[in-house]
N, CA, C and O atoms as a Tinker XYZ file with bonds, in Angstrom:
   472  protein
     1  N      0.817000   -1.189000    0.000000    73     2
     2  CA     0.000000    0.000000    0.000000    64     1     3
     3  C      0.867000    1.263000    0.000000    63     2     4     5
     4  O      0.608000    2.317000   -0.580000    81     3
     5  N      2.026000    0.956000    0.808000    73     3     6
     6  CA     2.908000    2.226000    0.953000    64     5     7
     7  C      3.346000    2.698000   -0.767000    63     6     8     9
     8  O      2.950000    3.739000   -1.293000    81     7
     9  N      3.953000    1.999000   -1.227000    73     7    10
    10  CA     3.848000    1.569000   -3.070000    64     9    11
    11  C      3.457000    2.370000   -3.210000    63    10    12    13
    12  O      4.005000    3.468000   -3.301000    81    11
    13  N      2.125000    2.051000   -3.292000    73    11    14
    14  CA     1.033000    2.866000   -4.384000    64    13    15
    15  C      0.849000    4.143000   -3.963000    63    14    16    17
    16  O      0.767000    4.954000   -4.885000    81    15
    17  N      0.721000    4.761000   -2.406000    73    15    18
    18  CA     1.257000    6.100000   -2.341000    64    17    19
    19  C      2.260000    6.757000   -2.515000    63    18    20    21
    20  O      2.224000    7.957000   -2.789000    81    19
    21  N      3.580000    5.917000   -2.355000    73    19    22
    22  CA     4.639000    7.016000   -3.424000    64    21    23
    23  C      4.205000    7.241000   -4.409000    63    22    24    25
    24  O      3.787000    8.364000   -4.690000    81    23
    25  N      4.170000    6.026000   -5.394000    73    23    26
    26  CA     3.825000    6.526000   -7.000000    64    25    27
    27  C      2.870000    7.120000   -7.550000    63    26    28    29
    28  O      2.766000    7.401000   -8.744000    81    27
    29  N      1.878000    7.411000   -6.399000    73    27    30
    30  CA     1.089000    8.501000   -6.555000    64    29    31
    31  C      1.439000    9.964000   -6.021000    63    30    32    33
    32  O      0.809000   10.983000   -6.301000    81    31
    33  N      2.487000    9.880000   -5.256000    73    31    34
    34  CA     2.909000   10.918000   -4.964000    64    33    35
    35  C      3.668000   11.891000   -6.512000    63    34    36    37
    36  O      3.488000   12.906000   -7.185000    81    35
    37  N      4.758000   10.445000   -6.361000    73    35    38
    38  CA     5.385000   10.906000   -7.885000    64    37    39
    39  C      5.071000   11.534000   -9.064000    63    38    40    41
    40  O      5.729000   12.274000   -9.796000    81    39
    41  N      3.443000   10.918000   -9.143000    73    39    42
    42  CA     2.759000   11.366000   -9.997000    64    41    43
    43  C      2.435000   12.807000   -9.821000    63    42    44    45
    44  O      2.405000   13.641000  -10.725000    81    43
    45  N      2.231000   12.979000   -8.749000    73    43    46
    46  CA     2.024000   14.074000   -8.682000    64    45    47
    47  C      3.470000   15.355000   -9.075000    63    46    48    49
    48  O      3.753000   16.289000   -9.826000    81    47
    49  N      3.881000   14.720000   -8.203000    73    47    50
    50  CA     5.159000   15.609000   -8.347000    64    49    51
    51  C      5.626000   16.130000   -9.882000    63    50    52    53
    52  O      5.976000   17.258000  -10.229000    81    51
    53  N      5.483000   14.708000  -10.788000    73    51    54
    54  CA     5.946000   15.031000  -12.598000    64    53    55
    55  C      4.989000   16.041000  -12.875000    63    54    56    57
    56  O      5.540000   17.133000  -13.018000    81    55
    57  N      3.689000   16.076000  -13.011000    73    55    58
    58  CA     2.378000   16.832000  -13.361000    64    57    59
    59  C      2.646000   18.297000  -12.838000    63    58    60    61
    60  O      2.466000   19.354000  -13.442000    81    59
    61  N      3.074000   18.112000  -11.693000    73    59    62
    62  CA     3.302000   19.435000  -11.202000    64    61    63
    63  C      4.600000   20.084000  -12.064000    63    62    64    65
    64  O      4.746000   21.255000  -12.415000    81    63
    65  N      5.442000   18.995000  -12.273000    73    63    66
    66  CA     6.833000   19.692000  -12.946000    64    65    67
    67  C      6.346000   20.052000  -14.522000    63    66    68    69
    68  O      7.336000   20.654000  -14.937000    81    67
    69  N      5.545000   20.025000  -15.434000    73    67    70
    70  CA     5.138000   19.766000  -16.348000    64    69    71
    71  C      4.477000   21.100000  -16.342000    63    70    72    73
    72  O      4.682000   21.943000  -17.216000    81    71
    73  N      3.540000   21.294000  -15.151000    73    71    74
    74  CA     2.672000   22.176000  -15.603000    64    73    75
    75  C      3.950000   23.663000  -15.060000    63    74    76    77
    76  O      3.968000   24.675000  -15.761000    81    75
    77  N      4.634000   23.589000  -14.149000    73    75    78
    78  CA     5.387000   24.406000  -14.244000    64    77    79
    79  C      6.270000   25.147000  -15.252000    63    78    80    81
    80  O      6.410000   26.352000  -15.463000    81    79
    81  N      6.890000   23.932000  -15.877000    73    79    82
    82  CA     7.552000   24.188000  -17.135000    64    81    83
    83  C      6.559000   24.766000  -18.245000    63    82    84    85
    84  O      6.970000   25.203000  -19.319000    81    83
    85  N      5.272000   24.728000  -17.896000    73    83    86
    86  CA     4.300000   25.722000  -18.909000    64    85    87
    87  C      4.313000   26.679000  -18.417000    63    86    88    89
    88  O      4.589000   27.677000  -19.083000    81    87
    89  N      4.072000   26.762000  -17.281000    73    87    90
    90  CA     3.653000   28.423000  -16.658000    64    89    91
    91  C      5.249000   29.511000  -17.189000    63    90    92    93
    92  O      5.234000   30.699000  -17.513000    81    91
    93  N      6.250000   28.739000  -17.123000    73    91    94
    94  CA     7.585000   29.528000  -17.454000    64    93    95
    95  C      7.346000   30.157000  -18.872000    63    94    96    97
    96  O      7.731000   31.307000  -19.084000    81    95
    97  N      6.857000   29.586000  -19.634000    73    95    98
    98  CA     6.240000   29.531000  -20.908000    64    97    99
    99  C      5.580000   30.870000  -21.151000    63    98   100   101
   100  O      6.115000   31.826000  -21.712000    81    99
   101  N      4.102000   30.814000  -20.561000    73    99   102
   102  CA     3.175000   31.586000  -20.011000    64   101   103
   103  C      3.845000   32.912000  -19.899000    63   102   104   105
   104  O      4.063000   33.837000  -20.681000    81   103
   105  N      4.098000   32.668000  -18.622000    73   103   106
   106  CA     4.937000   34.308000  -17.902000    64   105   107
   107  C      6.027000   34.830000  -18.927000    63   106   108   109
   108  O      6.238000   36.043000  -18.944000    81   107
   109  N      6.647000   34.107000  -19.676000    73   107   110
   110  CA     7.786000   35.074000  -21.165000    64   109   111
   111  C      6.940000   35.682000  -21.891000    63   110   112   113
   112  O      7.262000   36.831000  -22.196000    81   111
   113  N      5.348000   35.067000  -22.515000    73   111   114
   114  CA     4.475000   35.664000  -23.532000    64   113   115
   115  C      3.998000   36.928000  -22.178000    63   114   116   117
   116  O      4.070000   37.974000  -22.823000    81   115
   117  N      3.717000   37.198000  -21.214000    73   115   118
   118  CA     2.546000   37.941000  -20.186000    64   117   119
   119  C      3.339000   38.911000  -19.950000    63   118   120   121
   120  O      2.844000   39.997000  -19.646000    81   119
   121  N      4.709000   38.766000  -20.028000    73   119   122
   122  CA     5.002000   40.433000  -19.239000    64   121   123
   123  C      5.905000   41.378000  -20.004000    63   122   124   125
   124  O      6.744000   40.904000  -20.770000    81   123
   125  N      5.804000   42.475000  -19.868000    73   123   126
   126  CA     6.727000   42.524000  -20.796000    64   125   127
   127  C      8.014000   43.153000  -19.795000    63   126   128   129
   128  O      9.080000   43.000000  -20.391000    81   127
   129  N      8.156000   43.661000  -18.759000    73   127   130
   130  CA     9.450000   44.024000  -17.831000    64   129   131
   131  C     10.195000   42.585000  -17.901000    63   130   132   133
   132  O      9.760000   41.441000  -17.773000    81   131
   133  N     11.433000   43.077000  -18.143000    73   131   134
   134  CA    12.297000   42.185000  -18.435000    64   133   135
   135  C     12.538000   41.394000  -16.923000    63   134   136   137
   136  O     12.286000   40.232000  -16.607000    81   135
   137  N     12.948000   42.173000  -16.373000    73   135   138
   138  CA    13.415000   41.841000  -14.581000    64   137   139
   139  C     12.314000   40.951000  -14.217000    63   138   140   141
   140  O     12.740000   39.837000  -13.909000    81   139
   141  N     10.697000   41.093000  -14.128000    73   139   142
   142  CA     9.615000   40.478000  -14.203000    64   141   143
   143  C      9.946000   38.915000  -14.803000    63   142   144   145
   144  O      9.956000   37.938000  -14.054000    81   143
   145  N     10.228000   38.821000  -16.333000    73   143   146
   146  CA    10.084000   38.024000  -17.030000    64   145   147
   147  C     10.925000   37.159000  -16.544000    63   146   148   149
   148  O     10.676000   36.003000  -16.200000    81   147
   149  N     12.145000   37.834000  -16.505000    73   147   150
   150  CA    12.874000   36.561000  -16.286000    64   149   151
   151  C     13.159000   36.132000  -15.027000    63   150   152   153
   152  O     13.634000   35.018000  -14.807000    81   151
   153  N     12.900000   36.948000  -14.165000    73   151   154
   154  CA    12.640000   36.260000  -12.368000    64   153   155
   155  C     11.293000   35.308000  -12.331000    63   154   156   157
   156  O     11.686000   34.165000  -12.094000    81   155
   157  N     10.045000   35.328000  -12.455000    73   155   158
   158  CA     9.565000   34.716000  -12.580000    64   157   159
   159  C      9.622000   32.666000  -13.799000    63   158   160   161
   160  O      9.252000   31.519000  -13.548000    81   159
   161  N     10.251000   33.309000  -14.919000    73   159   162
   162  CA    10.420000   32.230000  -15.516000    64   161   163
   163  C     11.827000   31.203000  -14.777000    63   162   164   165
   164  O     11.822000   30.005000  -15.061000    81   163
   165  N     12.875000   31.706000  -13.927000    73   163   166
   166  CA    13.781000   31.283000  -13.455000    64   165   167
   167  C     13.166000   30.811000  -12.213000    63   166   168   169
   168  O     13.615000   29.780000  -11.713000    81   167
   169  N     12.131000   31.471000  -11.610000    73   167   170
   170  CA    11.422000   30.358000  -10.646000    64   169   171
   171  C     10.462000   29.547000  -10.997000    63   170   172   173
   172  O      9.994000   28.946000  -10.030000    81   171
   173  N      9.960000   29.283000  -12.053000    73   171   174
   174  CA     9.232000   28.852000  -12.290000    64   173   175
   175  C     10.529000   27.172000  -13.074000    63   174   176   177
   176  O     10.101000   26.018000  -13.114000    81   175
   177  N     11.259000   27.369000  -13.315000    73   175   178
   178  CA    12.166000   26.319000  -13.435000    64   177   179
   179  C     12.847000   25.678000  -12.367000    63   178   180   181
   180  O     13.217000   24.506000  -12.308000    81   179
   181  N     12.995000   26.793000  -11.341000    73   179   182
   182  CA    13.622000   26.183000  -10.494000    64   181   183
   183  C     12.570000   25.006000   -9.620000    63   182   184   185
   184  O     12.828000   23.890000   -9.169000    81   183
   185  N     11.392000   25.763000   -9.626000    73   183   186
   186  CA    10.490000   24.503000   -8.936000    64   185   187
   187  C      9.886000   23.524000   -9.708000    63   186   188   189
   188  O      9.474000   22.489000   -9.184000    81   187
   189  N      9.754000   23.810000  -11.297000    73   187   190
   190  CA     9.982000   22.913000  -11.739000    64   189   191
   191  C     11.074000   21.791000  -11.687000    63   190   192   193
   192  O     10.633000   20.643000  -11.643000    81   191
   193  N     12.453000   21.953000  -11.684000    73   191   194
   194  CA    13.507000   21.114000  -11.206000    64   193   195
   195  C     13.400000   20.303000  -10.107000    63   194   196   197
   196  O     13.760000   19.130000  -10.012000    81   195
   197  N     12.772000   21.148000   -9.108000    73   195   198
   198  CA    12.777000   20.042000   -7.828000    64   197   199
   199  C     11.342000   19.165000   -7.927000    63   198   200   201
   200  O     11.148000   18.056000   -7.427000    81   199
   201  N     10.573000   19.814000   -8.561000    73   199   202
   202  CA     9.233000   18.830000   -8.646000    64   201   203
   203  C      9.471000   17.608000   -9.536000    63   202   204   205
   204  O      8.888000   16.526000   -9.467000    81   203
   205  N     10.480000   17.996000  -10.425000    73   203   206
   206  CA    11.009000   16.651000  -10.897000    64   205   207
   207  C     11.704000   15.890000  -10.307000    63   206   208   209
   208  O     11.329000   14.719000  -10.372000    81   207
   209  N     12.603000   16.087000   -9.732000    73   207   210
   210  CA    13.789000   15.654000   -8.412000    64   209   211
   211  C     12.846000   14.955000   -7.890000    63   210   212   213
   212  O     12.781000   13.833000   -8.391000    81   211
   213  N     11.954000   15.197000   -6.945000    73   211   214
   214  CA    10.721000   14.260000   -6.200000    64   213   215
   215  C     10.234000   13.552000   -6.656000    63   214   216   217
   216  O      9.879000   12.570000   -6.004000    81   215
   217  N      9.912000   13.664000   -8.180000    73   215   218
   218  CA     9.316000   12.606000   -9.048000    64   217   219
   219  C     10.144000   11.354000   -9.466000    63   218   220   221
   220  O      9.531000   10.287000   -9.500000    81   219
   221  N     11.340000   11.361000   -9.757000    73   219   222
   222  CA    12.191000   10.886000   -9.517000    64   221   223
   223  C     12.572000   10.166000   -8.452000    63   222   224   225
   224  O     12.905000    8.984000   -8.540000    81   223
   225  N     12.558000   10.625000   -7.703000    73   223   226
   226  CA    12.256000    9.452000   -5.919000    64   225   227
   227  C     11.686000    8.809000   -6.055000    63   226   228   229
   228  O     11.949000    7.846000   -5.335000    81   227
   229  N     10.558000    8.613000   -6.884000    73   227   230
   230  CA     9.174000    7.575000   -6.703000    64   229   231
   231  C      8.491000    6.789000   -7.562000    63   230   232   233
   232  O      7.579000    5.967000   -7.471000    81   231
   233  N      9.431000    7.430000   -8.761000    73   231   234
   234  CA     8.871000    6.841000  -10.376000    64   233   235
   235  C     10.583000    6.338000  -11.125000    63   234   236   237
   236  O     11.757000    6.601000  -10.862000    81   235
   237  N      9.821000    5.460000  -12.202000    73   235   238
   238  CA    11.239000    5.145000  -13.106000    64   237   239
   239  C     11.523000    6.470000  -14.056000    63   238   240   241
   240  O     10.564000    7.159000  -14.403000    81   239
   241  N     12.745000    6.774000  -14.427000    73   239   242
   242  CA    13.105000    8.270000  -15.242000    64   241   243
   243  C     12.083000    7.877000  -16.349000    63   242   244   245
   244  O     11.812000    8.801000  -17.116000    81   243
   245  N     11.532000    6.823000  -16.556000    73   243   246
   246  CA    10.803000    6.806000  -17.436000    64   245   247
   247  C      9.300000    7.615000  -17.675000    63   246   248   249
   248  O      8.894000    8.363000  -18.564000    81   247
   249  N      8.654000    7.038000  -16.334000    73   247   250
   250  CA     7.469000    7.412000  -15.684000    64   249   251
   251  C      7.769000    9.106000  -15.473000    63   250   252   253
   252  O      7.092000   10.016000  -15.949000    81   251
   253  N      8.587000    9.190000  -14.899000    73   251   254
   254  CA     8.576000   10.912000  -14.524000    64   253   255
   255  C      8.879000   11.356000  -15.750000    63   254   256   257
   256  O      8.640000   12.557000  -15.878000    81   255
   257  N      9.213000   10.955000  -16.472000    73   255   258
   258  CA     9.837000   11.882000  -17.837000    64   257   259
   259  C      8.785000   12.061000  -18.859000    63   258   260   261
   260  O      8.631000   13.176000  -19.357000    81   259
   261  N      7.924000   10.899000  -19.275000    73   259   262
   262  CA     6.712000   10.522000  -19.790000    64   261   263
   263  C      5.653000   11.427000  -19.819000    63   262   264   265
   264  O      4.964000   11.849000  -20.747000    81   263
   265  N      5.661000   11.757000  -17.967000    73   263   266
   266  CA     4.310000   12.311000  -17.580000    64   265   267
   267  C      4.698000   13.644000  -17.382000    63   266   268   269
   268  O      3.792000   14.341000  -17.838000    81   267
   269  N      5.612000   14.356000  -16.921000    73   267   270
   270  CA     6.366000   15.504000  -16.660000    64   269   271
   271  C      6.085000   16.170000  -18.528000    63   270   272   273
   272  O      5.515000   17.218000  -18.834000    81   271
   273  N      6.726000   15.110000  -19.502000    73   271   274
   274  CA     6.563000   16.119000  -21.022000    64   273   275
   275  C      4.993000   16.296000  -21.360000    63   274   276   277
   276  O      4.625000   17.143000  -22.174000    81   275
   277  N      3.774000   15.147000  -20.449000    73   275   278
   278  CA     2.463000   15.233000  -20.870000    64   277   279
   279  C      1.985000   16.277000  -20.181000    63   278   280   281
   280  O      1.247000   17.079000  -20.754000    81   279
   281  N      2.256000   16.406000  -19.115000    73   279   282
   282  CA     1.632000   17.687000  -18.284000    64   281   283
   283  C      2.058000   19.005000  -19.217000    63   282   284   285
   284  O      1.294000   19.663000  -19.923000    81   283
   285  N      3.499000   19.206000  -19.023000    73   283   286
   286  CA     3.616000   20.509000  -19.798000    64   285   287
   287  C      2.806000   20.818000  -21.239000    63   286   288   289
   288  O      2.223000   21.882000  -21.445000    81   287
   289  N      2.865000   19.762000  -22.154000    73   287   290
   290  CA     2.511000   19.548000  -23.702000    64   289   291
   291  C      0.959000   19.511000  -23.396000    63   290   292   293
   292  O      0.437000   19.317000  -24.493000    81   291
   293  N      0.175000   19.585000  -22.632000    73   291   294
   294  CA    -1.135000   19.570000  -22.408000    64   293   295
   295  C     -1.577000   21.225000  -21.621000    63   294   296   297
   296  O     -2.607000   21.879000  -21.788000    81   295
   297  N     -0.539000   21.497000  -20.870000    73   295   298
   298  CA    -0.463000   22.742000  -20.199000    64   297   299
   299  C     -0.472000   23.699000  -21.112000    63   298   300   301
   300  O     -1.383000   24.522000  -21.203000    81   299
   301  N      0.656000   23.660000  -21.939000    73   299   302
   302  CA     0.769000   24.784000  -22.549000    64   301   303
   303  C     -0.155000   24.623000  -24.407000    63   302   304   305
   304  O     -0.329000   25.584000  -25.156000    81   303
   305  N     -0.465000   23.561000  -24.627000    73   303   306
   306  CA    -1.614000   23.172000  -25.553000    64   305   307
   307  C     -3.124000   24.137000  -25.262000    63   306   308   309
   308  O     -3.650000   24.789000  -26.164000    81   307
   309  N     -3.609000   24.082000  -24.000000    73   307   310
   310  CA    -4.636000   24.728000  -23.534000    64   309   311
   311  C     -4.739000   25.959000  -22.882000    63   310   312   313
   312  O     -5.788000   26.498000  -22.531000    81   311
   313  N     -3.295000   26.491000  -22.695000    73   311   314
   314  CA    -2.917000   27.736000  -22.412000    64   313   315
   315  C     -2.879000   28.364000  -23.570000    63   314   316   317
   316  O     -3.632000   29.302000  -23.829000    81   315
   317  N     -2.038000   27.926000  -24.340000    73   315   318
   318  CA    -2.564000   28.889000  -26.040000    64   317   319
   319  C     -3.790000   28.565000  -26.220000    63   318   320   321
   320  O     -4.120000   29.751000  -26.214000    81   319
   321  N     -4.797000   28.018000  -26.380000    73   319   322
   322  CA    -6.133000   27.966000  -26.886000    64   321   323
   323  C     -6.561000   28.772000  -25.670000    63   322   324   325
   324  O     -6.717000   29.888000  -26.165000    81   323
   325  N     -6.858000   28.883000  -24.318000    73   323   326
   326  CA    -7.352000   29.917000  -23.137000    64   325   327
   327  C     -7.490000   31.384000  -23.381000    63   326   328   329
   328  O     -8.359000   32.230000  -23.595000    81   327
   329  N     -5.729000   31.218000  -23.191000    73   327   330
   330  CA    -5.189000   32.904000  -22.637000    64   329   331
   331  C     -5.096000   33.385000  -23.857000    63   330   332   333
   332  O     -5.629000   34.478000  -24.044000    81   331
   333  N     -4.284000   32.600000  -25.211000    73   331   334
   334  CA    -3.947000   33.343000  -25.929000    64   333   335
   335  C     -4.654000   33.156000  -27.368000    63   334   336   337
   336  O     -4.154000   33.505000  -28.438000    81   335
   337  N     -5.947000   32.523000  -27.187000    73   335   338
   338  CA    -6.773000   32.727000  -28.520000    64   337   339
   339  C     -6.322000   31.533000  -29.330000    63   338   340   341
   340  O     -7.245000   31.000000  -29.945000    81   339
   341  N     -4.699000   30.780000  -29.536000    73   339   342
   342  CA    -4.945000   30.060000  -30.831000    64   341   343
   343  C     -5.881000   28.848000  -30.884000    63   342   344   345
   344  O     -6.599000   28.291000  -30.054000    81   343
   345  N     -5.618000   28.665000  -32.099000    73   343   346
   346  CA    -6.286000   27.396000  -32.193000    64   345   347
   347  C     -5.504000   26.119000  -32.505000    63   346   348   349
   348  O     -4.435000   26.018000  -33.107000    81   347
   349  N     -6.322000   25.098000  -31.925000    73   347   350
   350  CA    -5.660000   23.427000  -32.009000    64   349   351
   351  C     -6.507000   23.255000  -32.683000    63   350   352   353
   352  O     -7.708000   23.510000  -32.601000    81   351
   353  N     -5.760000   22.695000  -33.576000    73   351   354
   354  CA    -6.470000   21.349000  -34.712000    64   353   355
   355  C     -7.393000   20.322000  -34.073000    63   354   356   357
   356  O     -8.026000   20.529000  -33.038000    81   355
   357  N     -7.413000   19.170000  -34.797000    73   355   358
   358  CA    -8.026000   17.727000  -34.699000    64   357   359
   359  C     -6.681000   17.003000  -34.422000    63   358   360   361
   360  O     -6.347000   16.513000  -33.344000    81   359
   361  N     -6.179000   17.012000  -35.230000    73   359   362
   362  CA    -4.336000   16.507000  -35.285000    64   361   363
   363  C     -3.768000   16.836000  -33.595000    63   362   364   365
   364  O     -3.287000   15.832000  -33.070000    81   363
   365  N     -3.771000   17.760000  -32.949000    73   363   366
   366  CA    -2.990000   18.467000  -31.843000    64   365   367
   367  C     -3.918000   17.794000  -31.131000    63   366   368   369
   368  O     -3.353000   17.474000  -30.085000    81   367
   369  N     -5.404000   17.272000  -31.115000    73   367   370
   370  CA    -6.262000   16.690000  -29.627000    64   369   371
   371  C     -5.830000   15.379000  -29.941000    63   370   372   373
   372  O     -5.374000   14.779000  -28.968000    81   371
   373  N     -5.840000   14.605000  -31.271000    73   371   374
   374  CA    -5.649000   13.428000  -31.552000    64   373   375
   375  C     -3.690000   13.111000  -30.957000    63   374   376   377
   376  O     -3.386000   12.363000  -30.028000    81   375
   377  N     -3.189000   13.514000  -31.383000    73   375   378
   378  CA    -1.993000   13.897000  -30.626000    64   377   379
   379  C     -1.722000   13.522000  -28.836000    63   378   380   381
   380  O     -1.243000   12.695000  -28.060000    81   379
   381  N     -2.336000   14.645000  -28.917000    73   379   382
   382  CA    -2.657000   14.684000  -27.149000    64   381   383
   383  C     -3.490000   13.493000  -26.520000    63   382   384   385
   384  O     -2.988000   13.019000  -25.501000    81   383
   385  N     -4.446000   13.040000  -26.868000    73   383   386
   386  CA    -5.196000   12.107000  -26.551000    64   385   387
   387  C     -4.118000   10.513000  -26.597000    63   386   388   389
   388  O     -4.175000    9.638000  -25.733000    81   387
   389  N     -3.137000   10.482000  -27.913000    73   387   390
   390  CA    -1.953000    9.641000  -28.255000    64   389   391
   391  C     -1.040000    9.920000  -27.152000    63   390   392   393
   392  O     -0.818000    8.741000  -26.878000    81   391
   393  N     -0.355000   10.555000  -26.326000    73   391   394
   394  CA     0.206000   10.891000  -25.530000    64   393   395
   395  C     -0.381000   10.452000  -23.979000    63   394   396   397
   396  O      0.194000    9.692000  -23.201000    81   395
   397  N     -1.847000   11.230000  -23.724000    73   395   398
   398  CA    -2.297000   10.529000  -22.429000    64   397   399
   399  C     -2.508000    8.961000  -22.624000    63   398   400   401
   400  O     -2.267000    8.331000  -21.594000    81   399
   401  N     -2.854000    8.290000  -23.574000    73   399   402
   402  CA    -3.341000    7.097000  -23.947000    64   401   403
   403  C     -1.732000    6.350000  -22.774000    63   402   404   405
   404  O     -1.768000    5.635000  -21.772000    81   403
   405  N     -0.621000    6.915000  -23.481000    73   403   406
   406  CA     0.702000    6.318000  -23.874000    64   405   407
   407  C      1.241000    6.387000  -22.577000    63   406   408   409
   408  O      1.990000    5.438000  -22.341000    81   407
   409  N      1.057000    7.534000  -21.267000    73   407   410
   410  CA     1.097000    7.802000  -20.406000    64   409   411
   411  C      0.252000    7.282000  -19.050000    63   410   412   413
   412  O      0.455000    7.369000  -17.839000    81   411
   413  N     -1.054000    6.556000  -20.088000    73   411   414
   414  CA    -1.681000    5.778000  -18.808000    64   413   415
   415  C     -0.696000    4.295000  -19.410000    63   414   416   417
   416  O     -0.456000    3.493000  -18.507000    81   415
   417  N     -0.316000    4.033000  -20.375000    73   415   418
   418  CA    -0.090000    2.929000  -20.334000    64   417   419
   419  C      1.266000    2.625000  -19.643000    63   418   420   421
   420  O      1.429000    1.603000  -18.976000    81   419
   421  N      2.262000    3.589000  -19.838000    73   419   422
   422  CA     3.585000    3.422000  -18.973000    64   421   423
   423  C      3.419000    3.236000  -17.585000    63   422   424   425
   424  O      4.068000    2.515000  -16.828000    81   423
   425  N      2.560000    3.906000  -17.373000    73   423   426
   426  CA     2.375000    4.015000  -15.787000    64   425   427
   427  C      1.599000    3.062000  -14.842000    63   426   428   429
   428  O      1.478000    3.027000  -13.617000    81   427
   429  N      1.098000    2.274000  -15.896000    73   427   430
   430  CA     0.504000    0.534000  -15.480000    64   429   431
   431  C      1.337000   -0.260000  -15.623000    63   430   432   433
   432  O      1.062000   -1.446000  -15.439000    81   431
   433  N      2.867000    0.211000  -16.068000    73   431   434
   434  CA     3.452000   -0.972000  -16.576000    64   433   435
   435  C      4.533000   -1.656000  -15.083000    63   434   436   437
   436  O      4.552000   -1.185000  -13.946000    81   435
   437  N      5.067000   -2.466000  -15.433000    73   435   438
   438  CA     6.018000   -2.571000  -14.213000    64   437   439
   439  C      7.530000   -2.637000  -14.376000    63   438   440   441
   440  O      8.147000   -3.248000  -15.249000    81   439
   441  N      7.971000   -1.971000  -13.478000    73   439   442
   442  CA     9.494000   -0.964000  -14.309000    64   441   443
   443  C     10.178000   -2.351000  -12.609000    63   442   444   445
   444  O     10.263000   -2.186000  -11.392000    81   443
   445  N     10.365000   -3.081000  -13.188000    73   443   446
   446  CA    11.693000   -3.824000  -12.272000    64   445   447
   447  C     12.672000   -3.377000  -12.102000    63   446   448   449
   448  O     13.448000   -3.055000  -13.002000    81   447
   449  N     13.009000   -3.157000  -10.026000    73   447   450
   450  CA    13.886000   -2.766000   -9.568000    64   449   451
   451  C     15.324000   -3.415000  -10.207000    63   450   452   453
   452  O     15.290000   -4.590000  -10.570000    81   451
   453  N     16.518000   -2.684000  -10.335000    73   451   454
   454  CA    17.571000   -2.921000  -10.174000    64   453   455
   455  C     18.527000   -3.745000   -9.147000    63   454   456   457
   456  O     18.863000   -2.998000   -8.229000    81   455
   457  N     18.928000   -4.714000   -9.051000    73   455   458
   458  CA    19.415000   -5.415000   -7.764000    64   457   459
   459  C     21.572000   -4.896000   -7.984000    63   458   460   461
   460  O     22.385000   -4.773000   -8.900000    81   459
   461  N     21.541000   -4.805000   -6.842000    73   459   462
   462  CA    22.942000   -4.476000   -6.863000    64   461   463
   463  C     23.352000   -5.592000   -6.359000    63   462   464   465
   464  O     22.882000   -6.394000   -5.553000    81   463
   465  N     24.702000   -5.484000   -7.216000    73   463   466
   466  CA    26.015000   -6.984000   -7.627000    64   465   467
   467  C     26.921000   -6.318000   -6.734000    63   466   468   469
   468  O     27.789000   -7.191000   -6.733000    81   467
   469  N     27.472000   -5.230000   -5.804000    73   467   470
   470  CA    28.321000   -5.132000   -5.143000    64   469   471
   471  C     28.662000   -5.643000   -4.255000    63   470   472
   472  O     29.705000   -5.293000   -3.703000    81   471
């Protein structure tokens, strides 16, 4: 049981790193003071970094890496269609939908521990 709450923790943690790495995104198009822009986008990496770091504790680099590029690529997919008007195709949901599909499936899978020979 303990298990399944890390790797739900983890999960959390990538999603969070994902959607961070959008918001950095976000805040370069939103401001235009430079000092603004880039203090905010430099924190917005930096906690992205450690939200990955945590994810990493609890998931295979696979799992965190997987779900960490789906969060952002979904973040910032619906942040341009929101905030900034564009538009997504059929192709970009079909896409995306290919991605979460691919992301529930890694994350059912079972990533066997490493045993150390030392």
């Amino acid at each position: 049981m303990a298990d399944v709450q890390l790797k739900k923790r983890g999960y959390i943690w990538a999603i969070s790193a994902g959607f961070n790495a959008a918001l950095a995104a976000i805040f370069a198009k939103f401001f235009s003071s430079l000092v603004i822009k880039y203090g905010l986008v430099v924190l917005c990496n930096v906690v992205m970094w450690g939200c990955y770091v945590n994810s990493l504790r609890a998931l295979s680099s696979l799992q965190a890496t997987v779900t960490n590029f789906a969060a952002n690529f979904l973040s910032s997919g619906f942040a341009g269609l929101f905030l900034f008007h564009e538009s997504l195709s059929f192709r970009w949901f079909a896409g995306a939908l290919s991605i979460t599909i691919g992301v529930v499936i890694l994350s059912k899978s079972s990533v066997d521990k490493k045993v150390s020979t030392d």
